[in-house]
N, CA, C and O atoms as a GROMACS GRO file, in nm:
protein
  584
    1UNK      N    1  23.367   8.608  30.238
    1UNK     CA    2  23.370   8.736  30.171
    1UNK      C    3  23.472   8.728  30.058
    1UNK      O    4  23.594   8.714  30.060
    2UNK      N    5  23.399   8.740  29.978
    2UNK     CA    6  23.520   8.750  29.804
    2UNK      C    7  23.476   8.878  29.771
    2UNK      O    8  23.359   8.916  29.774
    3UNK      N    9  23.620   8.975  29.725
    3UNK     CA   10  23.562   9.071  29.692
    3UNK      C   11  23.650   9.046  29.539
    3UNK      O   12  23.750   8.982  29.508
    4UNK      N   13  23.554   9.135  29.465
    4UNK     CA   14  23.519   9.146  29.311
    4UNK      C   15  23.567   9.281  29.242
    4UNK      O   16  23.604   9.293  29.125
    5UNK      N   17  23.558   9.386  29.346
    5UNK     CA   18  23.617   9.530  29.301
    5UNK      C   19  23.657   9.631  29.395
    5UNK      O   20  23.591   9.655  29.496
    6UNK      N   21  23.778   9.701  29.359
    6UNK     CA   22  23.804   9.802  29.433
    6UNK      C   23  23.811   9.980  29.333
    6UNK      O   24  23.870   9.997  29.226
    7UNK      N   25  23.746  10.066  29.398
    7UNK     CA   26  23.789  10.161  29.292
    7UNK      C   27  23.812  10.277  29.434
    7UNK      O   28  23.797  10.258  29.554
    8UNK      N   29  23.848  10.381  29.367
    8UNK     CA   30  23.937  10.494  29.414
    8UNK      C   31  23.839  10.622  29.333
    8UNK      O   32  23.840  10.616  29.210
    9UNK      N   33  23.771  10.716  29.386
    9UNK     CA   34  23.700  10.793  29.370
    9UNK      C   35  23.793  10.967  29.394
    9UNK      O   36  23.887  10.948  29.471
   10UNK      N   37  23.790  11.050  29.369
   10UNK     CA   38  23.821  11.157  29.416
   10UNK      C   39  23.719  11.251  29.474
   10UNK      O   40  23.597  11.238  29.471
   11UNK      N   41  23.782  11.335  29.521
   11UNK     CA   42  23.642  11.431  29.600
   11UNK      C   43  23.551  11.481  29.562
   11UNK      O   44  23.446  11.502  29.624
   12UNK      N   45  23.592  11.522  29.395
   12UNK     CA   46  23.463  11.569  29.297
   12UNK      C   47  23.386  11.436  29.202
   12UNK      O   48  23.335  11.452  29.091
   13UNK      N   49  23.393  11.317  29.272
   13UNK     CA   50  23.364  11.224  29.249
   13UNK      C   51  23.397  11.175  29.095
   13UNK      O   52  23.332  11.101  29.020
   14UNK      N   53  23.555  11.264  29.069
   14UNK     CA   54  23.572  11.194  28.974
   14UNK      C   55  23.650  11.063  28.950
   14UNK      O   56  23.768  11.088  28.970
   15UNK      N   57  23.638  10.971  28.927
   15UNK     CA   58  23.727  10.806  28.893
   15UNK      C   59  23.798  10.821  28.857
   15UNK      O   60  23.822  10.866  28.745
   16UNK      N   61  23.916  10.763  29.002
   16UNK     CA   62  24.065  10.747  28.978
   16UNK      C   63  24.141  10.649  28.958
   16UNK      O   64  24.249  10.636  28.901
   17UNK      N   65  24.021  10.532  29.052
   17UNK     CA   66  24.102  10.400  29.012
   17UNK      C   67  23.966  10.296  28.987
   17UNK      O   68  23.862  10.355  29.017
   18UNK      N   69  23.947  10.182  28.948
   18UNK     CA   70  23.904  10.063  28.924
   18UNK      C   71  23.946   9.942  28.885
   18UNK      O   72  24.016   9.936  28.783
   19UNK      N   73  23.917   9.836  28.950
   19UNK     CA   74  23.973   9.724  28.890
   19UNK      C   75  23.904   9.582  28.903
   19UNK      O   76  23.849   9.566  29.012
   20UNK      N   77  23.897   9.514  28.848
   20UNK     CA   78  23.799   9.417  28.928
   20UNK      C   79  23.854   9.300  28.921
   20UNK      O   80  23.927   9.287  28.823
   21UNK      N   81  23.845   9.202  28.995
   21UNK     CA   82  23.880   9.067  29.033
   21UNK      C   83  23.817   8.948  28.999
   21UNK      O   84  23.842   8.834  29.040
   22UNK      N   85  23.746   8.980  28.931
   22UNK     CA   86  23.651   8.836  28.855
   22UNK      C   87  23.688   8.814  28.693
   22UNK      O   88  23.723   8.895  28.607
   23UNK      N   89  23.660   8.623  28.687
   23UNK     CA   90  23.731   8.636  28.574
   23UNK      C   91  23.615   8.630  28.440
   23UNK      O   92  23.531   8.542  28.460
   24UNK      N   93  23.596   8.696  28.326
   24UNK     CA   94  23.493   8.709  28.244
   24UNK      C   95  23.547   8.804  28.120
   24UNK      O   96  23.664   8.805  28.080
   25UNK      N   97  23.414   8.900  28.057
   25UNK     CA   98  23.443   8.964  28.008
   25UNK      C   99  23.482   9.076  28.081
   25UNK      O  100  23.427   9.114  28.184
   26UNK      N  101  23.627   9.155  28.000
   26UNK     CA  102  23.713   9.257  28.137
   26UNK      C  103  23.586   9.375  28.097
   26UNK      O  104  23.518   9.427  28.186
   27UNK      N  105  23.568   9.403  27.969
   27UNK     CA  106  23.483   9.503  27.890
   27UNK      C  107  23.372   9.513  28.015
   27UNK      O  108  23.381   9.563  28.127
   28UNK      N  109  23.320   9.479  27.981
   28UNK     CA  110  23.142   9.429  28.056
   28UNK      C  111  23.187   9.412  28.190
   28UNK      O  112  23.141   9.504  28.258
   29UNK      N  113  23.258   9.333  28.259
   29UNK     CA  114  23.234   9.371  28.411
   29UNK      C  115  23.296   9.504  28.417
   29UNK      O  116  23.229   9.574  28.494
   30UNK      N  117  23.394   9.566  28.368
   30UNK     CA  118  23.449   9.716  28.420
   30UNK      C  119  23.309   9.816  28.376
   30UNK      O  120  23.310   9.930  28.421
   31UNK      N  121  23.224   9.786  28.313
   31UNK     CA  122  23.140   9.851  28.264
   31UNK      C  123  23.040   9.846  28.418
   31UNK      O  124  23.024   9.939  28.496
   32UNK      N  125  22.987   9.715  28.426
   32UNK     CA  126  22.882   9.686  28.569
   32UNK      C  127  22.998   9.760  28.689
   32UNK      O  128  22.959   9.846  28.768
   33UNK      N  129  23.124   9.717  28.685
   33UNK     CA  130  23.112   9.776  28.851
   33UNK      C  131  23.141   9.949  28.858
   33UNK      O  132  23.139  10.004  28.968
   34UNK      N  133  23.170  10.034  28.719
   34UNK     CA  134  23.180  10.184  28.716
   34UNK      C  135  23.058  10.184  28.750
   34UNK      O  136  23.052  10.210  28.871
   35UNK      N  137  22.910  10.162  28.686
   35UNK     CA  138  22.805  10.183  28.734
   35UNK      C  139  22.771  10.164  28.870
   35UNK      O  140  22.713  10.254  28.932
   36UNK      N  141  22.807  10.029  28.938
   36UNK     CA  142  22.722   9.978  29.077
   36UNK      C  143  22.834  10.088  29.180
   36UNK      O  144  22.795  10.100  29.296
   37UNK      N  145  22.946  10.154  29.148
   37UNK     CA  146  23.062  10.245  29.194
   37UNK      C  147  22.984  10.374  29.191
   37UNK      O  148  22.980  10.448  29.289
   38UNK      N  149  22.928  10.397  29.085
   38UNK     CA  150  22.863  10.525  29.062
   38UNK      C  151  22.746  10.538  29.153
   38UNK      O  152  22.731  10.644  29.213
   39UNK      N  153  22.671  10.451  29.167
   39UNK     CA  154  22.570  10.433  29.237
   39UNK      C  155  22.553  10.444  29.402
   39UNK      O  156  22.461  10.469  29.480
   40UNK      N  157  22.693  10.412  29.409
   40UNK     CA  158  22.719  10.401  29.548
   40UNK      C  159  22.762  10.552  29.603
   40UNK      O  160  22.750  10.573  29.724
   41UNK      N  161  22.806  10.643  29.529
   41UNK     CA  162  22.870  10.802  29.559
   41UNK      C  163  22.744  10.844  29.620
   41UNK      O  164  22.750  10.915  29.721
   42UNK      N  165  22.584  10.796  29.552
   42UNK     CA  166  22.497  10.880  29.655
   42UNK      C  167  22.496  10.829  29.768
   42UNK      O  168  22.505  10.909  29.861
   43UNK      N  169  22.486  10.688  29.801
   43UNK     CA  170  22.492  10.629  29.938
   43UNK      C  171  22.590  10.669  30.034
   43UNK      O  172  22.574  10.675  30.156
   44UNK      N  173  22.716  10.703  29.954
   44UNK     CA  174  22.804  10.767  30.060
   44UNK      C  175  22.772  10.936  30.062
   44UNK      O  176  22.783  11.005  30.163
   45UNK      N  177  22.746  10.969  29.975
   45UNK     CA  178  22.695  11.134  30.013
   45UNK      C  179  22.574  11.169  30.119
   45UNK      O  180  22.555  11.278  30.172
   46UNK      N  181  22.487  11.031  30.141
   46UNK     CA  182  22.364  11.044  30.222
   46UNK      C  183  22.442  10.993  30.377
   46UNK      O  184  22.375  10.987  30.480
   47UNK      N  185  22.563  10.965  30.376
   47UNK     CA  186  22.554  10.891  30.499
   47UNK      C  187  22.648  10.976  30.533
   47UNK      O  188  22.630  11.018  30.648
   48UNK      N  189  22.756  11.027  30.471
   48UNK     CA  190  22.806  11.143  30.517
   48UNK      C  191  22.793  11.245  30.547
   48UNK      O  192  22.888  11.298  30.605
   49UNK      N  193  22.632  11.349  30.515
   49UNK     CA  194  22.606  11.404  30.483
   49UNK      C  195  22.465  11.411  30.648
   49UNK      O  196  22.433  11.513  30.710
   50UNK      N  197  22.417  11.278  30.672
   50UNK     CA  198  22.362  11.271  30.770
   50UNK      C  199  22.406  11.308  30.916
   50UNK      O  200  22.496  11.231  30.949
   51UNK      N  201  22.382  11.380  30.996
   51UNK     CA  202  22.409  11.402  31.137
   51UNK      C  203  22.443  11.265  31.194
   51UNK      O  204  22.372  11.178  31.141
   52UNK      N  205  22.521  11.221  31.277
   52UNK     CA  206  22.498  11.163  31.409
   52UNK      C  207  22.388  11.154  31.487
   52UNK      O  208  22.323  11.249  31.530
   53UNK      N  209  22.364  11.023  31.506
   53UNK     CA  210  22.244  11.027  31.601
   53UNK      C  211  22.313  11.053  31.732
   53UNK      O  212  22.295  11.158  31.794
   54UNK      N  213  22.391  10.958  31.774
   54UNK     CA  214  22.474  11.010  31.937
   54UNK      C  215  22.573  11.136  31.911
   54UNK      O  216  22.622  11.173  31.804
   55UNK      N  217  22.593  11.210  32.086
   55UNK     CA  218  22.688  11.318  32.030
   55UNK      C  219  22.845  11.231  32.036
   55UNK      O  220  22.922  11.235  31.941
   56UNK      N  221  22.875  11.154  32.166
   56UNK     CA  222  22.978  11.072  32.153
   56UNK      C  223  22.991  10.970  32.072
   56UNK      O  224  23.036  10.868  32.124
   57UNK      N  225  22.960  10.964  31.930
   57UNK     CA  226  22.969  10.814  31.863
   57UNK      C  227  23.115  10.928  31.794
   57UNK      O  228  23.139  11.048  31.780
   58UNK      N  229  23.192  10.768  31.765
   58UNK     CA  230  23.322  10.808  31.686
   58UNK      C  231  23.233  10.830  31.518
   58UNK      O  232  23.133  10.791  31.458
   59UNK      N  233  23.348  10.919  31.502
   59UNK     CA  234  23.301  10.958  31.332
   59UNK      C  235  23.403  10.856  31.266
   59UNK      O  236  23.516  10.899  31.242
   60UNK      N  237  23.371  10.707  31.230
   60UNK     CA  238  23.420  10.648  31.135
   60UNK      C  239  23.485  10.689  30.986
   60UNK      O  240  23.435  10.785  30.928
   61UNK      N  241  23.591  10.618  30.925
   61UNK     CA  242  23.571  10.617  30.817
   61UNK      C  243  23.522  10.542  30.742
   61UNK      O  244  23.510  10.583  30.626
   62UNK      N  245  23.471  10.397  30.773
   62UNK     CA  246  23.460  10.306  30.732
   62UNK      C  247  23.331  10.327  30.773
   62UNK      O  248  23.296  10.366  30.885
   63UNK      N  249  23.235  10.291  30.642
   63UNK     CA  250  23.114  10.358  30.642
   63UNK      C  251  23.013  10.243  30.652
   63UNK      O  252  22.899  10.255  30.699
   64UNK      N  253  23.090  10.082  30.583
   64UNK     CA  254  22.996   9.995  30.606
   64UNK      C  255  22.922   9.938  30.545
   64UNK      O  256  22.946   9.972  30.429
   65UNK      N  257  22.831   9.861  30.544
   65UNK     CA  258  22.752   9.858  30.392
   65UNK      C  259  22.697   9.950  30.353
   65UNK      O  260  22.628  10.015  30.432
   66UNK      N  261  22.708   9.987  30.232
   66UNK     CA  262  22.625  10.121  30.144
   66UNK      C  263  22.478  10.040  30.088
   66UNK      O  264  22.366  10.057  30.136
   67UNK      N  265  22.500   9.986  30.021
   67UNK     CA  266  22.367   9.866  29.992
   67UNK      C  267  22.380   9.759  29.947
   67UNK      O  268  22.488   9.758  29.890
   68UNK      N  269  22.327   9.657  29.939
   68UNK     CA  270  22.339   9.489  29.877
   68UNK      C  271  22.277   9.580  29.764
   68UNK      O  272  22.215   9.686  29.770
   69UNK      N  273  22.327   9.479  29.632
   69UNK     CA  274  22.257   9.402  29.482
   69UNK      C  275  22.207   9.318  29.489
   69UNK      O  276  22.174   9.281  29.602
   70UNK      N  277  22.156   9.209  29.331
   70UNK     CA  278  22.129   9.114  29.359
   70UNK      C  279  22.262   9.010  29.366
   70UNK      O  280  22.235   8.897  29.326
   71UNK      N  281  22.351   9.024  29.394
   71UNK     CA  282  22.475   8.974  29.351
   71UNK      C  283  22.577   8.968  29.433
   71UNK      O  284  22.650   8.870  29.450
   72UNK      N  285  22.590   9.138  29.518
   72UNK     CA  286  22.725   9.200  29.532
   72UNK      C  287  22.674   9.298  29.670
   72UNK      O  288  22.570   9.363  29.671
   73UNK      N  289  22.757   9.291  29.765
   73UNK     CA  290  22.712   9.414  29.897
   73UNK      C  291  22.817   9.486  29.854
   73UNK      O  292  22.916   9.440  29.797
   74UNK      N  293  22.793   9.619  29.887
   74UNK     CA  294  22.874   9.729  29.818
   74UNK      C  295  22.900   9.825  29.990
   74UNK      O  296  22.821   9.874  30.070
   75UNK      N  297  23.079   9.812  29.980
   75UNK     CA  298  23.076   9.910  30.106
   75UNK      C  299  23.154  10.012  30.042
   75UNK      O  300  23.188  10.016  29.924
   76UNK      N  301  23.185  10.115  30.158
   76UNK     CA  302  23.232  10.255  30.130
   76UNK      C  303  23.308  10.300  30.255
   76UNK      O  304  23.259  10.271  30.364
   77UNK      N  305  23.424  10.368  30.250
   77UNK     CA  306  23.501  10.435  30.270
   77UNK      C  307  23.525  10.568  30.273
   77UNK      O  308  23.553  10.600  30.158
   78UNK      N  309  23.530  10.693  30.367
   78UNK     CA  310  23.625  10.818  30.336
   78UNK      C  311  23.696  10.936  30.391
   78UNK      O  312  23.668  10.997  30.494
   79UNK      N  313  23.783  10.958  30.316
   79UNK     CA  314  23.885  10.964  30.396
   79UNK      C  315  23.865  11.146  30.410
   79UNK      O  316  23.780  11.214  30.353
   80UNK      N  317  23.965  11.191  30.498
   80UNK     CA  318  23.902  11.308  30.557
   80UNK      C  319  23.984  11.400  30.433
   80UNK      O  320  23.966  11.522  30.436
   81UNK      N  321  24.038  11.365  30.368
   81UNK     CA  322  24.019  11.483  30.214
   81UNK      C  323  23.889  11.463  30.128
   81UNK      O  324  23.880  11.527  30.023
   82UNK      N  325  23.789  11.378  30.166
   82UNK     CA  326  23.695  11.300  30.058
   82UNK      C  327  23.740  11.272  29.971
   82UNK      O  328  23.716  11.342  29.873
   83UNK      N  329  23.838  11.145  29.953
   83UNK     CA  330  23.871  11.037  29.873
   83UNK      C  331  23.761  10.941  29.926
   83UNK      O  332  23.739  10.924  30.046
   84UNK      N  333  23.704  10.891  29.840
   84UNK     CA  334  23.628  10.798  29.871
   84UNK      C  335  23.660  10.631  29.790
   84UNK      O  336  23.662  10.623  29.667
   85UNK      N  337  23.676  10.552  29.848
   85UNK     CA  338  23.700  10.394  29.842
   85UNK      C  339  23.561  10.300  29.877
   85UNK      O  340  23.501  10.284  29.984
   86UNK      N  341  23.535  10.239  29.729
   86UNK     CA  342  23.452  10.155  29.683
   86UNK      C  343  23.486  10.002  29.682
   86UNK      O  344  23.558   9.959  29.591
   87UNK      N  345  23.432   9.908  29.790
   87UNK     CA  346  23.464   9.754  29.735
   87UNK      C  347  23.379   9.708  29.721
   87UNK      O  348  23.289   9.753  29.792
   88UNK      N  349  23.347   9.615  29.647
   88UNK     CA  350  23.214   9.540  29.616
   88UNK      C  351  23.241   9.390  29.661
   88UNK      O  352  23.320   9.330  29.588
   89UNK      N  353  23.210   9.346  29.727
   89UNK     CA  354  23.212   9.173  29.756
   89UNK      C  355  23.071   9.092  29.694
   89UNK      O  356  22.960   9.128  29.654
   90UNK      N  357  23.126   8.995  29.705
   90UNK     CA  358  22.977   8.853  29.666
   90UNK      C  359  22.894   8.875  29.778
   90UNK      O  360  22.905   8.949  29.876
   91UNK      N  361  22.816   8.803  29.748
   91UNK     CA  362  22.721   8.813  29.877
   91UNK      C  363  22.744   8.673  29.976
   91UNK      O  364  22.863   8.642  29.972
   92UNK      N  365  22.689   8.609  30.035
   92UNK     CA  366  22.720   8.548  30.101
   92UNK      C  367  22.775   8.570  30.279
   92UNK      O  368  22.757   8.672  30.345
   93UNK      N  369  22.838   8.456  30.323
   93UNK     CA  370  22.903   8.453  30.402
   93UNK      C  371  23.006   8.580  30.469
   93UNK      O  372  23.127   8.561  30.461
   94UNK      N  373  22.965   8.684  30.522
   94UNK     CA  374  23.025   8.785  30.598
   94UNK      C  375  23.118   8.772  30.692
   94UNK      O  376  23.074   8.696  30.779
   95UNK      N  377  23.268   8.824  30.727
   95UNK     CA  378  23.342   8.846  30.830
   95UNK      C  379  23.319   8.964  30.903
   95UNK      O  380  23.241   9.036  30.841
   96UNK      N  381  23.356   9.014  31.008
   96UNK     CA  382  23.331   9.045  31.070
   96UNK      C  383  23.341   9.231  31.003
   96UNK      O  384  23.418   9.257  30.911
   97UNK      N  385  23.268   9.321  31.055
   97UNK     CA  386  23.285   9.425  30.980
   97UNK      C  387  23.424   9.539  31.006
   97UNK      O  388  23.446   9.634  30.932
   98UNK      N  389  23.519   9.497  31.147
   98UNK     CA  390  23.632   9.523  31.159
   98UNK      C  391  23.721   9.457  31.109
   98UNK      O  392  23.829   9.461  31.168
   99UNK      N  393  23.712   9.388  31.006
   99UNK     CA  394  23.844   9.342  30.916
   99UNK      C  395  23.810   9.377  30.812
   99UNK      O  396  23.907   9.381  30.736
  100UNK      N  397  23.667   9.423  30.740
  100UNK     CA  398  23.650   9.524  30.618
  100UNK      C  399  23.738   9.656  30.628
  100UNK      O  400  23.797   9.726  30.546
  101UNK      N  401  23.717   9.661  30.787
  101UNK     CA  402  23.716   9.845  30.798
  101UNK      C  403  23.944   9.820  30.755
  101UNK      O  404  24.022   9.903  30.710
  102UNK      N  405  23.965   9.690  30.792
  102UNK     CA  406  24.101   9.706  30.843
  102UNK      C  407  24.172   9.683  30.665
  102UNK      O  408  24.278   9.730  30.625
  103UNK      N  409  24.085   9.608  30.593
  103UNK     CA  410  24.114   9.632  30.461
  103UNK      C  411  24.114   9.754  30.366
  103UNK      O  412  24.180   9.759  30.262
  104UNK      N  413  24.032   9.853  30.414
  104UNK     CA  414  24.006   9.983  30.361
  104UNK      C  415  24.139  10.039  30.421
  104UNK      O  416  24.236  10.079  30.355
  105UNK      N  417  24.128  10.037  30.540
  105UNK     CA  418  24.258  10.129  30.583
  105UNK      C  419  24.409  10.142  30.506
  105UNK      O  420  24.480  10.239  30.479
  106UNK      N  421  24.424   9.953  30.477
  106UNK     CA  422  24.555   9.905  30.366
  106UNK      C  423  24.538   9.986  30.216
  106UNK      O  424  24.624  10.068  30.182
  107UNK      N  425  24.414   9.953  30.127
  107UNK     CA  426  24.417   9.990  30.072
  107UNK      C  427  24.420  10.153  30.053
  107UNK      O  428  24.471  10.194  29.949
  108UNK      N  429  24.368  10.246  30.146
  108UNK     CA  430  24.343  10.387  30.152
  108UNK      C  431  24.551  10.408  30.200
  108UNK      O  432  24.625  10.487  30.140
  109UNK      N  433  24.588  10.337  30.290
  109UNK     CA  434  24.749  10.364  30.267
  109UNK      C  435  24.795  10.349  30.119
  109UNK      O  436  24.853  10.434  30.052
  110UNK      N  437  24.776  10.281  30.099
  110UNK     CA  438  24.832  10.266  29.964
  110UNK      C  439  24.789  10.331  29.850
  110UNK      O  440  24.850  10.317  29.744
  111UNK      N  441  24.656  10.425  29.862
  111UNK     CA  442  24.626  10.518  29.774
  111UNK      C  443  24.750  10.588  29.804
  111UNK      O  444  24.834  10.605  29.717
  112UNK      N  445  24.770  10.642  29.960
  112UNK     CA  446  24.840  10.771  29.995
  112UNK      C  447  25.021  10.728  29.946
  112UNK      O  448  25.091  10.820  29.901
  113UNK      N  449  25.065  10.620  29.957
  113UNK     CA  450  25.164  10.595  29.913
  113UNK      C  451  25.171  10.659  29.743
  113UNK      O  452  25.264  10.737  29.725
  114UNK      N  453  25.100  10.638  29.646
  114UNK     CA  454  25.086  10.634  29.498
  114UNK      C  455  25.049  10.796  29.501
  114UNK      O  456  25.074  10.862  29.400
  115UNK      N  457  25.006  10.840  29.583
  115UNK     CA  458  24.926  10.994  29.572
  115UNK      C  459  25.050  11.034  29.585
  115UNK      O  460  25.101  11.095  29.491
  116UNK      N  461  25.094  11.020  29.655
  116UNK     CA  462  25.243  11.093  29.724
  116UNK      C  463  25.323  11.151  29.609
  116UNK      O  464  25.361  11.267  29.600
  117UNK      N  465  25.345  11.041  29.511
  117UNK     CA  466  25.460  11.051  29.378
  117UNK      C  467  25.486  11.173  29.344
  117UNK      O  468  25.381  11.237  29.346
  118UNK      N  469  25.578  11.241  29.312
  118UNK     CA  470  25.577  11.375  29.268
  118UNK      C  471  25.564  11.379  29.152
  118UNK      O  472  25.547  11.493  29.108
  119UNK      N  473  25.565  11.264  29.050
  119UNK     CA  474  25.485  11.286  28.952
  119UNK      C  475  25.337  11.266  28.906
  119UNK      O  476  25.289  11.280  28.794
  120UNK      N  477  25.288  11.235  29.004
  120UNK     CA  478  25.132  11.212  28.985
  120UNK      C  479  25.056  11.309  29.015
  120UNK      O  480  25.065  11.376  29.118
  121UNK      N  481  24.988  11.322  28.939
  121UNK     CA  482  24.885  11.471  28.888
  121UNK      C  483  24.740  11.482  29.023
  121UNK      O  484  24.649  11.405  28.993
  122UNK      N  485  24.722  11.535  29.110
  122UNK     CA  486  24.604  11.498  29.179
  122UNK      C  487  24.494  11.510  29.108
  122UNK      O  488  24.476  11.608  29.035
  123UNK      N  489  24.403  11.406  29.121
  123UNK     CA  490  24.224  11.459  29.060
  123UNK      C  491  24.291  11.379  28.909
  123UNK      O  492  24.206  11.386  28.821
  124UNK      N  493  24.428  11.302  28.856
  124UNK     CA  494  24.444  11.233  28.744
  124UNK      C  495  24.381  11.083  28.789
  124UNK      O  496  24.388  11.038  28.903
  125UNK      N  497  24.318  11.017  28.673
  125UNK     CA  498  24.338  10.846  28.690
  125UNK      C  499  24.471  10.823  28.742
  125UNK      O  500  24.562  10.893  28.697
  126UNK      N  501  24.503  10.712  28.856
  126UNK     CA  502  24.622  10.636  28.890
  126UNK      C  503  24.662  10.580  28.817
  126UNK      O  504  24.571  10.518  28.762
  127UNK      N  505  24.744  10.560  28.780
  127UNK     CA  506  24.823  10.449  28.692
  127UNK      C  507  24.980  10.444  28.703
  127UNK      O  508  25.084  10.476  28.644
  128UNK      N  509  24.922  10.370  28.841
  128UNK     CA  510  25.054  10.309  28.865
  128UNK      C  511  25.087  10.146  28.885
  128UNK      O  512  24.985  10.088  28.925
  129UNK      N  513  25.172  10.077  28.872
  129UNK     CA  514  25.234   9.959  28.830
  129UNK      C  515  25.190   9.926  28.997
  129UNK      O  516  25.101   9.847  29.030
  130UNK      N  517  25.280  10.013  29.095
  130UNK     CA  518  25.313   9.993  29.229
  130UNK      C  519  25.200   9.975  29.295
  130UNK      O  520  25.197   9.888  29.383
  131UNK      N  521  25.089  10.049  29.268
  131UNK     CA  522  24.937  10.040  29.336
  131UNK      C  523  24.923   9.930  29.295
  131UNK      O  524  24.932   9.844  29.383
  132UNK      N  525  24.902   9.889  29.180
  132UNK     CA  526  24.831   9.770  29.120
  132UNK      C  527  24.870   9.663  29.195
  132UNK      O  528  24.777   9.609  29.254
  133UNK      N  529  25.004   9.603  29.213
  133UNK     CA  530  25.073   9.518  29.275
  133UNK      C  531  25.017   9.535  29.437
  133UNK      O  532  24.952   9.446  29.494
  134UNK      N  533  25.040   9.613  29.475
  134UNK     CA  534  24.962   9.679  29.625
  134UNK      C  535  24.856   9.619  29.654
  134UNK      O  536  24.844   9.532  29.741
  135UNK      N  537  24.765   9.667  29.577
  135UNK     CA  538  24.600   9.664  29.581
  135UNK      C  539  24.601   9.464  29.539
  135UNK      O  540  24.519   9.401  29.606
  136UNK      N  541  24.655   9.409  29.476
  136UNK     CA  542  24.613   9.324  29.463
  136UNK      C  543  24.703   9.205  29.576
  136UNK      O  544  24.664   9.095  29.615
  137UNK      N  545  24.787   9.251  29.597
  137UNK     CA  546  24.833   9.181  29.770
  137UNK      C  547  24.727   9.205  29.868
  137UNK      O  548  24.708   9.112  29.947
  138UNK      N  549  24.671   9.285  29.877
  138UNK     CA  550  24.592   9.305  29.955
  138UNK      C  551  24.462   9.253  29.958
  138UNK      O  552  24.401   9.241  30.064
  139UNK      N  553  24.403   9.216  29.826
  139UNK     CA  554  24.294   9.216  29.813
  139UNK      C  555  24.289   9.048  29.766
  139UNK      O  556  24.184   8.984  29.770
  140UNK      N  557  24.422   8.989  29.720
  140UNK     CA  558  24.423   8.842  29.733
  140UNK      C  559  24.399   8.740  29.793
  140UNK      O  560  24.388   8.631  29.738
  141UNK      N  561  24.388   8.758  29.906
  141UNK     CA  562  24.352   8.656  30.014
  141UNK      C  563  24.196   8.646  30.022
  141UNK      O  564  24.141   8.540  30.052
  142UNK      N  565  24.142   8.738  30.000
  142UNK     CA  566  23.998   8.769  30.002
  142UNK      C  567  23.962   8.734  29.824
  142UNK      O  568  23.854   8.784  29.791
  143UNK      N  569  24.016   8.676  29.738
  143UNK     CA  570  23.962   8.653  29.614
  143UNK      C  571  23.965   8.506  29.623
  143UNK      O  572  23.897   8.444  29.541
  144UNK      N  573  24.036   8.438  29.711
  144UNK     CA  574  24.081   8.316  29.711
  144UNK      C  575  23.992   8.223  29.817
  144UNK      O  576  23.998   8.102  29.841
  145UNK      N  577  23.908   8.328  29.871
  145UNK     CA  578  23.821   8.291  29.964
  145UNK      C  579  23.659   8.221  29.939
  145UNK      O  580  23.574   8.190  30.022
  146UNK      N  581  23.657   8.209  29.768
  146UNK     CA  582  23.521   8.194  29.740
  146UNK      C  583  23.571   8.060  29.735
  146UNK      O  584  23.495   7.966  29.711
   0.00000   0.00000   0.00000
């Protein structure tokens, strides 16, 4: 599992964070993964939005795959303010889907760390130094994996 992008959604599905991990044009891939990001808000609105089939199943946050590309499996995340968290990986070779869920969790802390700031505007783009550094400790070991 190499993942390629992480973004940070807000509840009115507006884009707070993006970034991507592949090396190319920055233009053009930030362009493909806002779209394949965008694409994915309905998949998480349909799955959130769906009942439970059992009455005892836990209500996850970690939502799982949203859908493969031809390229990229796209999962989803959210959190019980509806922040919603987008990663996109390669395709290929899968770990297990409780160490996705355990990567969302790092990164969704570390939204809440950066949210926290008393100067940061809620419902603003992030732009912070500290996330960035964050998000990409986190998400390094898994870029290094292809």
């Amino acid at each position: 599992m190499a993942i390629v992008c992480a973004a940070v959604v807000g509840p009115l599905n507006n884009p707070l964070y993006l970034k991507c991990f592949r090396s190319g044009s920055e233009e053009e891939e930030e362009l493909r993964f806002h779209y394949i990001v965008h694409c994915a808000l309905d998949a998480i609105d349909e799955k959130v939005s769906t009942p439970k089939r059992a009455p005892n199943e836990v209500n996850d946050s970690y939502l799982g795959v949203l859908y493969p590309t031809e390229d990229f499996k796209v999962h989803g995340y959210v959190s019980s303010t509806r922040v919603k968290l987008v990663v996109v990986t390669e395709k290929g070779v899968e770990k297990d889907s409780g160490e996705m869920g355990k990567v969302f969790k790092k990164i969704y802390h570390a939204y809440v760390n950066a949210a926290s700031n008393p100067f940061y505007t809620p419902g603003q783009p992030l732009m912070s130094p500290k996330f960035d550094k964050t998000l990409a400790s986190i998400v390094n070991p898994y870029i290094q994996a292809r």
